[in-house]
N, C-alpha and C positions, 0 to 999 in steps of 0.2 A: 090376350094373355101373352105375355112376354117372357121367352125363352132365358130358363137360368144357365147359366154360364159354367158349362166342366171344365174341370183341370183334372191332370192323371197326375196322382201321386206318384214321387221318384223311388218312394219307399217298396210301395206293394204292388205299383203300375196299377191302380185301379180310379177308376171317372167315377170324381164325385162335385157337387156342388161347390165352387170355388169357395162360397163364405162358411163350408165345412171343413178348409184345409187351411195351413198355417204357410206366408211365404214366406221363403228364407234367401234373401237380396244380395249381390255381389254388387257394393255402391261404383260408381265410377271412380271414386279414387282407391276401388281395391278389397274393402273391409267386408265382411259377411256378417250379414246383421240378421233377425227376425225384422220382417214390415210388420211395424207396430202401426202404419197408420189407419185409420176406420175404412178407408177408402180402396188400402191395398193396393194404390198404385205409386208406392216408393218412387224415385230413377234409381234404374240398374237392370241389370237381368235377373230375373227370378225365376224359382225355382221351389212348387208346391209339395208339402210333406201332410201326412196325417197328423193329428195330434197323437200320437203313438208312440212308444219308447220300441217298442217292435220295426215300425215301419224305419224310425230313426236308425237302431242298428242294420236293418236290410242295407237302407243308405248308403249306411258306414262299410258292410262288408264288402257290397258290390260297389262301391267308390262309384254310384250311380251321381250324388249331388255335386262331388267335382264334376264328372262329366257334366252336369247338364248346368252347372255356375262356371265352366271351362278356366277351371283354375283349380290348385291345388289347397288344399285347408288343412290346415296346421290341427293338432292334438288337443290345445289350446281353447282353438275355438270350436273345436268339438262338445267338447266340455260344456262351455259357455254355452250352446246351442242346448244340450242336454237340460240343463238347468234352466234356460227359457226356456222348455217346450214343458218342464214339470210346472213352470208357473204359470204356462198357459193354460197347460190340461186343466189344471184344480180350478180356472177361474170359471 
């Protein structure tokens, strides 16, 4: 049997199955993207979120996903991040 693979949400701090959290990438020229790839292993540093608009605002309040993409994220792409995570949830 082959051990599934946890990540701790930035949002709620809580271990769950990597392919039940959504990663949100700091590419190396900079950009914060969602990893759209199947595979989930973008290049960059990443940084795992619930599908959650809750876990999203923890994020936001405690400035946890800058810390742990160690960079600062613009309003901008907050936004942007919001509205992929609605288009993920519903999918």
């Amino acid at each position: 049997m082959k051990k599934v693979p946890q990540r701790m949400c930035v949002g709620c701090g809580q271990m769950r199955p990597k392919k039940e959290l959504i990663r949100i990438v700091r590419t190396p020229e900079g950009a914060i993207e969602l990893d759209t790839s199947p595979s989930g292993k973008r290049p960059g540093r990443g940084a795992y979120l619930c599908p959650d608009s809750q876990c999203l605002a923890k994020a936001v309040k405690g400035k946890r996903l800058e810390r742990s993409l160690e960079q600062p994220i613009s309003d901008e792409v907050w936004t942007q991040l919001e509205a992929q995570l609605g288009t993920v949830k519903a999918e």
